[in-house]
Structure formats: structure tokens, C-alpha cells
C-alpha positions as CSV (number, residue, x, y, z in Angstrom):
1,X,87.4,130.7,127.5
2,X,88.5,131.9,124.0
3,X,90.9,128.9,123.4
4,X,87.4,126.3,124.9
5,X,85.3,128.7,121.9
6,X,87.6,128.1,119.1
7,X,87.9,124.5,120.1
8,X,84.3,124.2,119.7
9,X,84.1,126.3,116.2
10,X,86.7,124.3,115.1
11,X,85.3,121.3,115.8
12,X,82.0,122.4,114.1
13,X,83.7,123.3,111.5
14,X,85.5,120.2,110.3
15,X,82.3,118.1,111.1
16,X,80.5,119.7,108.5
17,X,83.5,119.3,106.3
18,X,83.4,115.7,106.7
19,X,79.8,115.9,105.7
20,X,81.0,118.3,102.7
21,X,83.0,115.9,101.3
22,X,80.6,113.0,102.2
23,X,78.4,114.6,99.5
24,X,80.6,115.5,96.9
25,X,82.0,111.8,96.9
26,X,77.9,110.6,96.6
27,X,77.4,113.5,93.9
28,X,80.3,112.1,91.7
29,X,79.2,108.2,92.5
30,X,75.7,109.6,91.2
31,X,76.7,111.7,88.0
32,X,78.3,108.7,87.1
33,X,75.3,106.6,87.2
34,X,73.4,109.0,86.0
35,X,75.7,108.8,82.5
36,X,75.5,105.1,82.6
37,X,71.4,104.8,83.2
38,X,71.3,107.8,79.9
39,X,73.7,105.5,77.9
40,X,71.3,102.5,78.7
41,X,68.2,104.6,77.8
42,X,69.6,105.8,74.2
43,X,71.1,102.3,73.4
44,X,67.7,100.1,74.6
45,X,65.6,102.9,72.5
46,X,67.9,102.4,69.0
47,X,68.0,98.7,69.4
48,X,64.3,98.8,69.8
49,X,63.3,101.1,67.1
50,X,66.0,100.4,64.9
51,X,66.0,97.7,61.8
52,X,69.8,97.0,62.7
53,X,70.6,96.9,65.7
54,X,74.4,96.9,66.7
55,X,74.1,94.6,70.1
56,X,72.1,91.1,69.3
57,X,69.2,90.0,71.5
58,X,65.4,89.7,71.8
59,X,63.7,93.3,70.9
60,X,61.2,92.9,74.1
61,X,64.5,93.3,76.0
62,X,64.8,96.5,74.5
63,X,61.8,97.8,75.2
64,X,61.5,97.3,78.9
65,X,65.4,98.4,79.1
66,X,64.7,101.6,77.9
67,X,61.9,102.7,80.0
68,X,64.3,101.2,82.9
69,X,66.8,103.2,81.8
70,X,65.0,106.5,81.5
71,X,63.4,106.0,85.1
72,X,66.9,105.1,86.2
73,X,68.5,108.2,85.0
74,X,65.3,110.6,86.7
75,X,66.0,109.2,89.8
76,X,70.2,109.4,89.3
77,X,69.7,113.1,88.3
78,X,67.3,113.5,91.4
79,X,69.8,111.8,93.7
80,X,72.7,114.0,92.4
81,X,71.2,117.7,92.7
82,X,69.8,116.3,96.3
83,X,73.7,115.5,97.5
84,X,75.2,119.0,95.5
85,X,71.9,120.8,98.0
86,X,73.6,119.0,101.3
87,X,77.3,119.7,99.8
88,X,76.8,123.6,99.7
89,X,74.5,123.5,102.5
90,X,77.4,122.3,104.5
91,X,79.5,124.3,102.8
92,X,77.5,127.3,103.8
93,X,77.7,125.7,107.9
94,X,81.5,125.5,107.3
95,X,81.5,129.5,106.3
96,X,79.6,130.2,109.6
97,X,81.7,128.5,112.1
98,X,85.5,129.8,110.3
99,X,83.5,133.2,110.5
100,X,82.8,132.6,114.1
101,X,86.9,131.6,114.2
102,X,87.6,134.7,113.0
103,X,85.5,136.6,115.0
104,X,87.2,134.9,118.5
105,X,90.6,136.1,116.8
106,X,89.3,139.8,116.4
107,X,89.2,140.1,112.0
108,X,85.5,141.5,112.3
109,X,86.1,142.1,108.1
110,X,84.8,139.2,108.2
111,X,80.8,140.4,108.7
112,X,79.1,143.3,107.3
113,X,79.2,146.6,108.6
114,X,75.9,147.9,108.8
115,X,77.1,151.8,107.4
116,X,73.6,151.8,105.9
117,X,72.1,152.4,109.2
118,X,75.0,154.8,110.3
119,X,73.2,158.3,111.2
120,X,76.2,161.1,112.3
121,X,73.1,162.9,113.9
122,X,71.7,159.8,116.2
123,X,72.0,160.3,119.5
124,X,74.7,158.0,120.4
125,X,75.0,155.7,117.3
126,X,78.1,157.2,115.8
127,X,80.2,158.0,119.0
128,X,79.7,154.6,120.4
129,X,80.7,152.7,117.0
130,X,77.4,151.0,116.9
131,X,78.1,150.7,113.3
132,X,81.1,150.6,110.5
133,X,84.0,149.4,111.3
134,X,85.2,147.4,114.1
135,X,81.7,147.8,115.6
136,X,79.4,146.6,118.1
137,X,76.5,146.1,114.6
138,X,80.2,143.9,113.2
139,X,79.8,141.7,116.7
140,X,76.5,140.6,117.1
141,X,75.2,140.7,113.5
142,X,74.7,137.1,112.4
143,X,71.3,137.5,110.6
144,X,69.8,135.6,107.4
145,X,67.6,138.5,106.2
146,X,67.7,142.1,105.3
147,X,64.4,143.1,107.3
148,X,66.0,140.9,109.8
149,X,69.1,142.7,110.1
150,X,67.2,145.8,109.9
151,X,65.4,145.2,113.2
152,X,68.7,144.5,114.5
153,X,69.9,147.6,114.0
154,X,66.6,149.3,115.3
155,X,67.1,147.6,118.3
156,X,70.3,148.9,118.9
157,X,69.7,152.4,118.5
158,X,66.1,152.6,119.6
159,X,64.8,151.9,123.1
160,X,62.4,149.4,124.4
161,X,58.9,150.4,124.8
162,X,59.0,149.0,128.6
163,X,61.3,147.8,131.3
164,X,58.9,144.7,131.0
165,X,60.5,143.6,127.6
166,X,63.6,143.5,128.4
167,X,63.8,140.3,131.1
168,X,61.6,138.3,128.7
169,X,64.1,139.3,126.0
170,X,66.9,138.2,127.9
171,X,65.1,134.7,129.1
172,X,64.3,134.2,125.0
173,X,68.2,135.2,124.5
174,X,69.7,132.9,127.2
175,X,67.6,130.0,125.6
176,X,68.9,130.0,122.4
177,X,71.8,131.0,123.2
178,X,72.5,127.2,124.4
179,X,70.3,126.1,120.8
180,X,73.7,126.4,118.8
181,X,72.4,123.9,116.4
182,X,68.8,125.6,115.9
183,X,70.8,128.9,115.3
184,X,73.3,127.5,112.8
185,X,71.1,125.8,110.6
186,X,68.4,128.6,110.7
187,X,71.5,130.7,109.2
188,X,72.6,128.6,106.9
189,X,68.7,128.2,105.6
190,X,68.8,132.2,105.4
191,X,71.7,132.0,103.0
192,X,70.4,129.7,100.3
193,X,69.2,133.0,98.6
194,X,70.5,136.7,99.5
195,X,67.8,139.0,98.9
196,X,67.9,142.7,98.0
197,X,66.2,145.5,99.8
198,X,64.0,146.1,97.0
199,X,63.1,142.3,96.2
200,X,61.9,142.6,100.1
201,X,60.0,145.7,98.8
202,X,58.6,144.5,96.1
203,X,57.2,141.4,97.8
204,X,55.3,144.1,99.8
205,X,54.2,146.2,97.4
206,X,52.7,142.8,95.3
207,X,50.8,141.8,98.6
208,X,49.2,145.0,98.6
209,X,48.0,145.1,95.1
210,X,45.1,144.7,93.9
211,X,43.9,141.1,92.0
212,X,44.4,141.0,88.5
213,X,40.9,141.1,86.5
214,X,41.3,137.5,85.9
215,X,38.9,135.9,88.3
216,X,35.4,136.2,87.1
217,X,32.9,133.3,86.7
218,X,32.9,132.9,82.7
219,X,36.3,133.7,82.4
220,X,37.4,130.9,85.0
221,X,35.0,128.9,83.3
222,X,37.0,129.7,79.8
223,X,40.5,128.5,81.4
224,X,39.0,125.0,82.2
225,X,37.2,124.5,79.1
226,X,39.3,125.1,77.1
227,X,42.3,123.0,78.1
228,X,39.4,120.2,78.5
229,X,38.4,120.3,75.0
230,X,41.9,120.2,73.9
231,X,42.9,117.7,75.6
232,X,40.2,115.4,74.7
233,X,40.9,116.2,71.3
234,X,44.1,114.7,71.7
235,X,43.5,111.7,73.0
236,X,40.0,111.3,70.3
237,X,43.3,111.9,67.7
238,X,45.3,109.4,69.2
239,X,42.7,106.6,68.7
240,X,42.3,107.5,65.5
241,X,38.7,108.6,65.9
242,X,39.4,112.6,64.5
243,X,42.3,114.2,62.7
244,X,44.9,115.6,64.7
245,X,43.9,119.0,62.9
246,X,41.6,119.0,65.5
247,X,43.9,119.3,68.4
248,X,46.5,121.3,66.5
249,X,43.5,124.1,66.3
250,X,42.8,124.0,69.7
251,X,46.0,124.0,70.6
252,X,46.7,127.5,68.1
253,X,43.8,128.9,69.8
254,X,44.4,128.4,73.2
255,X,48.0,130.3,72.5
256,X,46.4,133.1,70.4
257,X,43.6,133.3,73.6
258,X,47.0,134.0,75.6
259,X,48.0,136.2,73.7
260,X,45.4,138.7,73.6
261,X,46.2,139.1,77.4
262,X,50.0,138.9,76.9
263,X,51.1,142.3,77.7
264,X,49.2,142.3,80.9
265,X,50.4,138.6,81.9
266,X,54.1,139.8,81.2
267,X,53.6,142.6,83.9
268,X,52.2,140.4,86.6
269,X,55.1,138.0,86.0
270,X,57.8,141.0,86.0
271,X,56.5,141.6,89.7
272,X,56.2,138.1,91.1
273,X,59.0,136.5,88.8
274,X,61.3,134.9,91.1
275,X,60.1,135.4,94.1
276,X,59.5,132.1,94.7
277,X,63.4,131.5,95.8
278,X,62.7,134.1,98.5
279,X,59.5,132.7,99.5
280,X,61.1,129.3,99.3
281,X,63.7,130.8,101.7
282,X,61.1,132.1,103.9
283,X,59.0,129.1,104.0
284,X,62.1,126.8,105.1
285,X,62.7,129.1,108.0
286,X,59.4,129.2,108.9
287,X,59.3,125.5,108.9
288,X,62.7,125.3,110.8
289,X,61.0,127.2,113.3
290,X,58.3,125.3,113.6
291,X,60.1,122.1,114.2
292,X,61.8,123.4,116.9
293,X,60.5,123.1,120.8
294,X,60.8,126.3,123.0
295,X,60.3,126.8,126.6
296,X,60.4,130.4,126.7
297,X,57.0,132.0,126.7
298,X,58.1,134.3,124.1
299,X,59.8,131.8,121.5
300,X,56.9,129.9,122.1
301,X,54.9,132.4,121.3
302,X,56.8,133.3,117.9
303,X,56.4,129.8,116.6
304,X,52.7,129.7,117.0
305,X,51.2,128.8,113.6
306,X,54.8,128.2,111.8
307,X,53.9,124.9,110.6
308,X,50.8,126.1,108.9
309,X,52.5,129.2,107.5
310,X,55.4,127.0,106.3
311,X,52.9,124.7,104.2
312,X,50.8,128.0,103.2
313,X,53.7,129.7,101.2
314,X,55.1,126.5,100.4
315,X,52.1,126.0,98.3
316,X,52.9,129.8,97.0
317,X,56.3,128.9,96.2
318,X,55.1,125.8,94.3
319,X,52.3,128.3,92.5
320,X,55.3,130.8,91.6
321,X,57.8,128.0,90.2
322,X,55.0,126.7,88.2
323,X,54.5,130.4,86.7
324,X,58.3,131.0,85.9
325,X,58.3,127.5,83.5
326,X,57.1,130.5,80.9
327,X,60.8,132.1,80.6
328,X,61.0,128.2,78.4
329,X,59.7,129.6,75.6
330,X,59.6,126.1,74.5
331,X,57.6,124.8,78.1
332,X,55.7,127.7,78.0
333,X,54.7,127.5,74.4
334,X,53.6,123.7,75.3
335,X,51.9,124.3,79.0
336,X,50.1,127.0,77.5
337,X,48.6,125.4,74.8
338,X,47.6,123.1,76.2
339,X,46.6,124.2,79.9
340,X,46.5,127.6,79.6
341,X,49.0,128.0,82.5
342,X,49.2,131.7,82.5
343,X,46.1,132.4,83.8
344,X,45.7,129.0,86.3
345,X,49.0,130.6,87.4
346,X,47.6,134.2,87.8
347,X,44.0,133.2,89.2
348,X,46.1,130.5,92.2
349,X,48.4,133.6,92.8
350,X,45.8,136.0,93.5
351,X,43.4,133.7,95.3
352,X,46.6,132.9,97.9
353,X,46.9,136.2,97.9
354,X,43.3,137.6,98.8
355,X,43.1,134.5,101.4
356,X,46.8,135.5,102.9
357,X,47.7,138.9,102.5
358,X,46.7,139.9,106.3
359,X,48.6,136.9,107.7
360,X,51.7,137.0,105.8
361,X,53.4,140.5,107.5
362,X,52.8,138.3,111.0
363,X,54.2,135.3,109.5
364,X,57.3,137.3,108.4
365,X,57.6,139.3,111.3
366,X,58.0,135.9,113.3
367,X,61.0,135.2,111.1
368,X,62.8,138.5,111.4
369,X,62.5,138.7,115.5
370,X,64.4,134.8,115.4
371,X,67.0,136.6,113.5
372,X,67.5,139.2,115.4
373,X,67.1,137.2,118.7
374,X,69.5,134.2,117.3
375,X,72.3,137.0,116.6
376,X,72.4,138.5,120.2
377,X,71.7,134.5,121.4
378,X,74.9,133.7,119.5
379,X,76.9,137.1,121.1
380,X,75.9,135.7,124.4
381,X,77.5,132.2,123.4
382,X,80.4,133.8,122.4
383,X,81.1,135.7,125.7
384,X,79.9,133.4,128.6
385,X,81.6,135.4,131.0
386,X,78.9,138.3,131.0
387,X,76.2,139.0,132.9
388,X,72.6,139.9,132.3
389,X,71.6,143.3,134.0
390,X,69.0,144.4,135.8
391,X,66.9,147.3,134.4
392,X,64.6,149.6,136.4
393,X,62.0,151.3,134.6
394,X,60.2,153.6,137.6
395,X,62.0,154.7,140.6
396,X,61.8,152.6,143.7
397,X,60.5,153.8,146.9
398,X,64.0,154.0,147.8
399,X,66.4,156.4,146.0
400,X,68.5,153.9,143.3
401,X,71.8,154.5,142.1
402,X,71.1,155.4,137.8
403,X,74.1,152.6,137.3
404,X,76.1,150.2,139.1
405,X,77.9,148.3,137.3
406,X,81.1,145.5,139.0
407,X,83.9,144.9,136.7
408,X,82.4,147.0,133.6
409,X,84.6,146.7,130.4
410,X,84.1,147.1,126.8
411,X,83.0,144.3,124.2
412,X,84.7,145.3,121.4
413,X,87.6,145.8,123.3
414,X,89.9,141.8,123.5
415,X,89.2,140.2,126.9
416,X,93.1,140.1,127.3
417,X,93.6,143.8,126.5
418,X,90.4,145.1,128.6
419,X,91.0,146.7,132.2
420,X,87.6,146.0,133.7
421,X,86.4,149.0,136.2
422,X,84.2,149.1,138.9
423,X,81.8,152.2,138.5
424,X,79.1,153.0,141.3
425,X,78.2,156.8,141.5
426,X,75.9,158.0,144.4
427,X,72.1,158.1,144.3
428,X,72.2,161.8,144.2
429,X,74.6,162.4,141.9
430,X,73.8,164.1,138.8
431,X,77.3,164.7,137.4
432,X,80.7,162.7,137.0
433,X,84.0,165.0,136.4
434,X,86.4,162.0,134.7
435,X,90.1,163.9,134.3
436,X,93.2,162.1,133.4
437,X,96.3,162.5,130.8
438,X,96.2,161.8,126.7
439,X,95.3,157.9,126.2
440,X,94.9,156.9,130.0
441,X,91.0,155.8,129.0
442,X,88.6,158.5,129.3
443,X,86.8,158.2,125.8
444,X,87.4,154.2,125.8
445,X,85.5,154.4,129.9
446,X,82.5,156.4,128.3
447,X,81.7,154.4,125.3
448,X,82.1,151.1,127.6
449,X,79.3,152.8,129.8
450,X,77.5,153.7,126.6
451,X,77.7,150.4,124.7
452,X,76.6,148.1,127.6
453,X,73.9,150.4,128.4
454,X,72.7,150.0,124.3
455,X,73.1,145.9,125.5
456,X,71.4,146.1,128.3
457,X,68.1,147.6,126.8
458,X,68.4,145.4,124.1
459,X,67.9,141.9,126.3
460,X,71.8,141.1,125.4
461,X,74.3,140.1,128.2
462,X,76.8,143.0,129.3
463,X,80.8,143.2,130.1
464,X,80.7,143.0,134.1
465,X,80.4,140.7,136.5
466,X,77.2,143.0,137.7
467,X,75.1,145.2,135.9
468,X,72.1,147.5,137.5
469,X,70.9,150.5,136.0
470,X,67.8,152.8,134.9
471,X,66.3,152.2,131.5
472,X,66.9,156.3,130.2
473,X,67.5,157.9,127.0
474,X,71.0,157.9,125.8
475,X,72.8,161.1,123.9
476,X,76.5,161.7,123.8
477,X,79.1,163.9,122.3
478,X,82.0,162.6,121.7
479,X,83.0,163.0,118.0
480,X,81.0,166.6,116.3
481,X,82.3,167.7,113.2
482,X,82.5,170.7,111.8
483,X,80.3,171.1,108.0
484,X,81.9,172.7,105.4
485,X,78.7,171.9,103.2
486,X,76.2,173.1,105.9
487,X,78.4,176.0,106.7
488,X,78.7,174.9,110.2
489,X,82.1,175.3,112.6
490,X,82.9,172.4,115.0
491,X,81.9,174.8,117.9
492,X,78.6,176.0,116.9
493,X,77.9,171.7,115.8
494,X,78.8,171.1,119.2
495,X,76.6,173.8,120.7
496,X,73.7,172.2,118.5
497,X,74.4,169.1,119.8
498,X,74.3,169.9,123.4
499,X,71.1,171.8,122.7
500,X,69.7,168.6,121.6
501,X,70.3,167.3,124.4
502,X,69.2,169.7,127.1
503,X,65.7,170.2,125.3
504,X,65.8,166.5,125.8
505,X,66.0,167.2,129.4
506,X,64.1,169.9,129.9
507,X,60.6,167.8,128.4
508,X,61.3,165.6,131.6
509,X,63.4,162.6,130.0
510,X,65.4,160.8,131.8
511,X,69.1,160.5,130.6
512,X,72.4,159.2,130.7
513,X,74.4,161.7,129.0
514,X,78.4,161.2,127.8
515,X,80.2,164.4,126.8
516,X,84.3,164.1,125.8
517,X,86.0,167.5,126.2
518,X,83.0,169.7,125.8
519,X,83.2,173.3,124.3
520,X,86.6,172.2,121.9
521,X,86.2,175.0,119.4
522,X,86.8,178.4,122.2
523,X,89.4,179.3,124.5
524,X,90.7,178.2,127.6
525,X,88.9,180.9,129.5
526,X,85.4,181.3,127.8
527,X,86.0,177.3,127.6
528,X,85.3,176.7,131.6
529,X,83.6,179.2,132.2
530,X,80.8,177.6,129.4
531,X,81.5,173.8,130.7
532,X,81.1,175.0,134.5
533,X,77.3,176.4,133.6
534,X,76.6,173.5,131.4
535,X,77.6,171.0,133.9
536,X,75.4,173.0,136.7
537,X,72.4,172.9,134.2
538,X,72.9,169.3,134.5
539,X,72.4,169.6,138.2
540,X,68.6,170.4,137.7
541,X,67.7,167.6,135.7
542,X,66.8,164.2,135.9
543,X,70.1,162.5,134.7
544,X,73.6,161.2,134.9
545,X,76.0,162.8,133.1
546,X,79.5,162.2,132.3
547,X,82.0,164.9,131.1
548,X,85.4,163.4,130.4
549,X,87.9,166.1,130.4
550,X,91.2,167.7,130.8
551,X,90.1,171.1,132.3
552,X,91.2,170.1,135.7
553,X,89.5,173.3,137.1
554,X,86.0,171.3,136.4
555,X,86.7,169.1,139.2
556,X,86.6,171.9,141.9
557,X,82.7,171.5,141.1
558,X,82.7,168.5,143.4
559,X,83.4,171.1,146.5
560,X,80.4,173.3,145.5
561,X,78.2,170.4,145.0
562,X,79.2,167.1,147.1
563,X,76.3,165.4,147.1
564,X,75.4,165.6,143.3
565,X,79.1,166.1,141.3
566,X,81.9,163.5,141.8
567,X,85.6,163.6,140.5
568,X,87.1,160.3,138.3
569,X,90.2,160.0,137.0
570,X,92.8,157.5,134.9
571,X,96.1,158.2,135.9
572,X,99.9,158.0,133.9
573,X,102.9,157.0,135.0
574,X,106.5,157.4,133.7
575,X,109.2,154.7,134.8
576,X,112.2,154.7,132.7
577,X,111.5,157.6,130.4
578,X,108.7,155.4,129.5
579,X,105.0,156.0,129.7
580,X,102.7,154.1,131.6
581,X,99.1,153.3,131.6
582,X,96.9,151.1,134.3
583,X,93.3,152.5,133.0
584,X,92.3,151.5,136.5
585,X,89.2,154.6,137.5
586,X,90.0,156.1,140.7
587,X,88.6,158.3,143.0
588,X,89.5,161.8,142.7
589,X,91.2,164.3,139.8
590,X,94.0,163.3,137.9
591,X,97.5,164.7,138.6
592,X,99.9,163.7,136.2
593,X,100.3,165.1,132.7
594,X,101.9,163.5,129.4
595,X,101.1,166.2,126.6
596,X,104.9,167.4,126.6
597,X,106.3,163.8,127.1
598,X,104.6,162.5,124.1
599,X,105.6,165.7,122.0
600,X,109.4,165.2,122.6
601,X,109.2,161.1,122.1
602,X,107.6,161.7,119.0
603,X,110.1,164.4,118.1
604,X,107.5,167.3,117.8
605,X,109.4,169.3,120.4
606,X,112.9,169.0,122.6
């Protein structure tokens, strides 16, 4: 199925090639005319105007030639920066599908990953490598925004408010999951422009300013006077009917009325400057949005009014790239003088604004859950082979098993590498004992459970062939450190930790809980005798929870409590003086040991 993937990528990827290079060949064709129509406009306008002209022929000729010319070279120009748009806009499609390449061939460099949202103290974010490197975040993560990659990262280390949202996540996911075209392009729209967390911020803060003091009757009344008398002056000047003295004054006073109110004009633009390529951003993903059909009841219901938000801050955008023709000192000196730009510019910006401001967190909100739902949809393409699980919310009338999953296996872990596992405990159990020797697959087993449990509550297809489980809190400890700065030892962070979690337990929350050789930092002795009344602490609480471990003493818990602890185990082989490994979970405790192997083939010891 990888080989059919990269196949497809591939072929992706050199279609929009083809279109790259379609557009740089029409950009070139069009610089050139766009030379040739300037070269036309500068010779019709010096044979017209001048007494000697260098090429002989009637001077009418001239004179239409040159307005020809100059209309000629507008539309050559607007030609050439349309085809340089579609060159890097295929460029930009070409990036996404050699990412998607690498991403089938394991370099997960290749996409960001996420340590901004890396917490040591979550409850299962850092020992399940939700995030950093080579990590589930790297996997999925094909957003165009920051707010939505954000909720992307929420929703894999948060759970859902319901059972109820996860099967119309999954039916949203399965959809566009198919839509590889919708996805791709509403990427490659998200990159035009790569915004910063505190250009997002900003934008927010601005909406929830106040108006600038800009809006009253007589003052609005000022702004269009004022360019209206100038203007009229103007054209009375260039009839001859007044002096141009006329116009020039109203033209000086229309910039000195500017700038009595520069210093506040210049901090209004320092917060909106440039936000119009982010809004322009916005606005095209809203509108890609809105072209689109759904069937799913929940995309549907995310592209409600799309269309109307795309054309409202579109009409923002246009406001705000008005505004920035200021930094010109030249265009601004010139629009202001005449028009009195500024403070049109101000007045349009707030009135948007005041008529907007409650709407637009809605409208953005619709754009950051398609990010976040076009990365998983795009995870889900990429691994056809998995299944969407079930998720229970409230217990049956009959007694369920907390998780059953058929042929459960790791995502981050290469298809061809992964040993898939069948892993069913009983309805009554409480507690899995999982023994085995140094690298047979405990830890990799527990964060396989723990990561497609974090896909499963997030809407996203799981590794298995079958997937059935209860939606619970998730805590592990795998990977406590010990603090030199918080003056903190490994063992009292690990009792910390596992206090954590059993106050979880004990306010009635339902969890699945992964522990990896609990109670490290003691010895052997104190060691089990600790782990033994942790595990039967367990036994009282509404939970599953599995200890991975080489205390082989643990598993004689299954004898004093049948029906609620069970024994796992990976076993080693050695054939050949070499060491073997099936990661296939079986029944039962582990009997072979490798400690002492490994030590002499490594040389520690003979």
C-alpha cells in the first residue's frame, strides 16, 4: 500500500511541476512583452511630444501608439505577476506532495515538531511522544495556521467533551479524507503567508479595541468636504477658470489637517499594518471553503456562511491594502492630499469592525477546525489499512471489556517493522502484569495502547484491524525524571506522579493507566513490596491499568486475584549465540532472561 501511496504522491507531484514550469515559460513570454509594450510607450510619447523625432511618420500615429502602449504594458505587467502567483502556488503544491514522499519513507524532519506544546508534566503527552521528534504531532500535522495547529495539538492531548463527537468526527474525517484535492489546495492557500503567534494575537487584540475618535458627524462631514473642494479646484484650474494656487492650498491644507492627527494615525496603522496579507490568507480559505460541497452534517455545517465571510473580509483586506499605500511617502503624500485617505481608511476600518467584530472569532474558528480536520483526513489517506474504533461513553447494561483491540500496532512504528498484537483483557479485569526480557516490547506495547487510544478519541483511524474501547482519562508513567533545579529525586518524581494519578482515581474518573517499571529509584525488596500495594489499590478503582515490568514476583498477583489481574508477556529467544525477538504478547509471565547475554556481547562483562 506504501509503494500505491508514493505512486500517487509522485504523480501529484510532477503534475504540478508541469504546471510550474507551464507558468514560468508564460511569465518570461510576458516580461518580454511587457519590455516591448514599455519600449513602445516611451518611443510613441518622444515622437509625439518631441520637435525631432528620430522614426518618420504622421504625429496622430504617435499619439494613439502611446496610450496603446501604456495600456499594453498594464495589462503585460498584470499578466506576468498573475503567472509568477500560479508558478509559486504550484511550487508550494509540489513541496506538499515530496513532503508527503518523505513522510511514506519515514524522514519526519521534514514537518514541524510541535515542542511548543510539549508539557513533561501532562498526563501522557511526553511518554507517548505526542510531540518532538519522531512524533505522532510530526505524523498528522499538515495545518496552514498557527491557531490551527494549536487546536491540533489540543486535540491530542485533551479529551472530547462526549462519546457523541467522536463518530461525527470520524464521518467528517473519512470524507475528506477521499477530498485530496480540497485538502491540498486549502494547504497550499494557508502557505501564501506564515503568520506569527503574535500577528494572530494582535489581530485579536485590534478586534477588541475600541474605535478610534474618528467617526463623529462633523468630522465625517470634514473628510468629504474637503477632498470635494479640492478636487473641484482642480479641475476649475485646469480649465483655466482659477489659478492653480487655489488647489495647491487646498491641497497644503488637507496634508497639514493630517497632520495634526498624525501621531495618532501612525499608531492605528502600527496595529493594523499588514494585516491585510493575513486576512487575505484568511479570506481565500474561507472562500475555498465555501466553494466546496460536503455531505457530512458537520462540514456542512462549518461552511455555513463562508461565502459571505469570504466577501466580508475581503472587503477588509481591500480597506487595509488601501491604508498601507501610506508607507509611499510619495502615494501617501498625493492620496492624502487630495482624499484625505488616512482617515477614509480609519473610519471604513472601524465601521467593518463595529459591524464584524462578533462574527469574525466564528468565521475563524470555522477555518481552524478544517485544518485540524484536513490533517487527521490526510493521516487517514495515508494509512488506508486502519480502522475506525468504536468508543463507549456509559457502561452498557452488559459488563464491556475497557479495550479490545485485533491486530493493534503502533503508527509511528514502519508497517514493515510493526508486530501487530491482539489485546482483549476480561471485563473484570482491573490490572495487566506485562513481564518479558530487555527490548522484547513492553514500553513499545504500552505506548501503541496509549497512542491509538489518543486517536481514537480524537475521530482519527487507529492501527488494528478492530478497535473497541471506553472513552477514559489517560495518565502514564513511563519516562519521570529526577529535578536537580526543583530538588527532586527520580523516586520521590515518580511517587508524585503516581499520586497524580490515584487522586485521579479516587474523584471517580475513569482511567486507562500505563506504568513502565514502577518504583525505579528503591530496592529490590521495598521495590515489590510498594508495586504489589499499588497494583491492589488499582483493584478498587474504576480502571485498566498496565504495569510493564521485570519484577517477575508481580505476576503471582494473578493467583490472588483471577478475575481482576492478568499476566502478559514478550518472550526472547537465543539461536546461535544470537538473540531473538518475536514481540508476539502471550499469555502468561515471561521466562527467559537476556540482561547477562547483552552484557557479555557488548563486552561489559565475560
Amino acid at each position: 500500500m506504501a509503494g500505491s501511496l508514493r505512486t500517487f504522491y509522485q504523480t501529484r507531484y510532477q503534475r504540478f511541476a508541469d504546471d510550474e514550469n507551464r507558468s514560468k515559460q508564460s511569465a518570461r513570454l510576458y516580461a518580454t512583452g511587457r519590455l516591448a509594450a514599455a519600449l513602445l510607450a516611451v518611443v510613441a510619447c518622444w515622437q509625439a511630444v518631441s520637435g525631432t523625432p528620430f522614426i518618420p511618420g504622421p504625429g496622430i500615429l504617435w499619439i494613439i501608439l502611446g496610450p496603446v502602449g501604456l495600456v499594453l504594458f498594464i495589462f503585460m505587467v498584470s499578466r506576468h505577476m498573475a503567472h509568477r502567483q500560479q508558478q509559486r502556488y504550484a511550487a508550494r503544491l509540489i513541496a506538499i506532495n515530496e513532503k508527503e514522499i518523505g513522510s511514506l519513507e519515514g524522514r519526519m524532519e521534514l514537518f514541524a515538531e510541535g515542542n511548543e506544546y510539549l508539557d513533561p508534566t501532562h498526563p501522557y503527552a511526553y511518554d507517548l511522544d505526542i510531540f518532538g521528534k519522531n512524533s505522532l504531532f510530526q505524523l498528522i500535522n499538515r495545518t496552514a495556521c498557527l491557531s490551527g495547529e494549536a487546536l491540533l495539538a489540543k486535540r491530542l492531548t485533551a479529551l472530547p467533551e462526549n462519546e457523541t463527537i467522536i463518530p461525527e468526527r470520524q464521518r467528517a474525517i473519512a470524507e475528506l479524507a477521499l477530498m485530496i484535492d480540497f485538502r491540498q489546495h486549502f494547504l497550499a492557500k494557508g502557505q501564501v503567508f506564515n503568520e506569527t503567534p503574535s500577528e494572530t494575537q494582535q489581530l485579536n487584540d485590534w478586534l477588541n479595541e475600541k474605535e478610534q475618535s474618528f467617526q463623529g458627524p462633523m468630522f465625517s462631514f470634514l473628510c468629504s468636504l474637503l477632498p470635494c473642494a479640492t478636487i473641484i479646484l482642480l479641475a476649475l484650474a485646469v480649465f483655466g477658470i482659477l489659478p492653480h494656487g487655489w488647489w495647491v492650498a487646498a491641497f497644503l491644507f488637507n496634508l497639514t489637517f493630517t497632520g495634526f492627527f498624525l501621531k495618532r494615525i501612525n499608531r492605528f496603522h502600527s496595529i493594523v499594518s499588514g494585516k491585510h496579507r493575513l486576512l487575505e490568507k484568511f479570506s481565500q480559505l474561507l472562500r475555498h471553503i465555501g466553494d466546496q460541497e460536503f455531505e457530512d452534517v458537520l462540514l456542512r455545517t462549518l461552511r455555513e456562511e463562508s461565502q459571505d465571510a469570504f466577501a466580508s473580509i475581503g472587503r477588509l483586506t481591500r480597506i487595509l491594502g488601501f491604508f498601507d499605500q501610506r508607507l509611499n511617502l510619495m502615494m501617501g503624500a498625493v492620496l492624502n492630499g487630495f482624499l484625505l485617505a488616512d482617515f477614509h481608511s480609519i473610519i471604513a476600518i472601524d465601521r467593518w469592525r463595529s459591524r464584524y467584530r462578533d462574527r469574525m472569532p466564528a468565521w475563524l474558528d470555522r477555518i481552524f477546525a478544517f485544518d485540524e480536520l484536513n490533517s487527521f483526513a490526510g493521516f487517514a489517506f495515508n494509512h488506508p489499512g486502519y480502522c475506525y474504533p468504536e468508543v463507549i461513553g456509559k457502561p452498557l447494561e452488559a459488563p464491556e471489556p475497557f479495550l479490545a483491540a485485533r491486530q493493534l500496532g503502533h503508527p509511528l512504528i514502519a508497517t514493515h517493522h510493526c508486530i501487530p498484537n491482539d489485546f482483549s483483557p476480561a471485563t473484570n479485569e482491573k490490572v495487566v502484569i506485562l513481564t518479558g526480557a530487555n527490548m522484547s516490547g513492553k514500553s513499545t506495547f504500552l505506548r501503541s495502547v496509549g497512542v491509538n487510544l489518543v486517536l481514537a478519541y480524537a475521530g482519527a483511524p487507529v492501527f488494528a484491524q478492530k478497535f473497541r474501547c471506553y472513552l477514559a482519562g489517560i495518565w502514564s508513567s513511563m519516562r519521570v525524571t529526577d529535578s536537580l533545579g526543583d530538588d527532586t529525586s527520580y523516586f520521590y518524581a515518580e511517587l508524585k506522579r503516581l499520586s497524580a494519578i490515584m487522586e485521579q482515581l479516587r474523584a471517580g474518573q475513569k482511567l486507562l493507566v500505563l506504568l513502565d517499571e514502577i518504583l525505579k529509584g528503591t530496592n529490590s525488596a521495598d521495590k515489590l513490596h510498594g508495586s504489589v500495594g499499588l497494583v491492589e489499590e488499582f483493584l478498587s478503582h474504576d480502571c485498566l491499568c498496565v504495569v510493564a515490568t521485570h519484577d517477575l514476583e508481580l505476576g503471582k498477583l494473578e493467583e490472588a486475584h483471577p478475575t481482576q489481574v492478568s499476566n502478559y508477556c514478550f518472550e526472547s529467544t537465543l539461536e546461535n549465540n544470537e538473540l531473538h525477538f518475536d514481540y508476539l504478547l502471550k499469555n502468561g509471565i515471561a521466562k527467559n532472561k537476556n540482561a547477562s547475554f547483552l552484557m557479555r556481547k557488548t563486552g561489559l562483562i565475560r
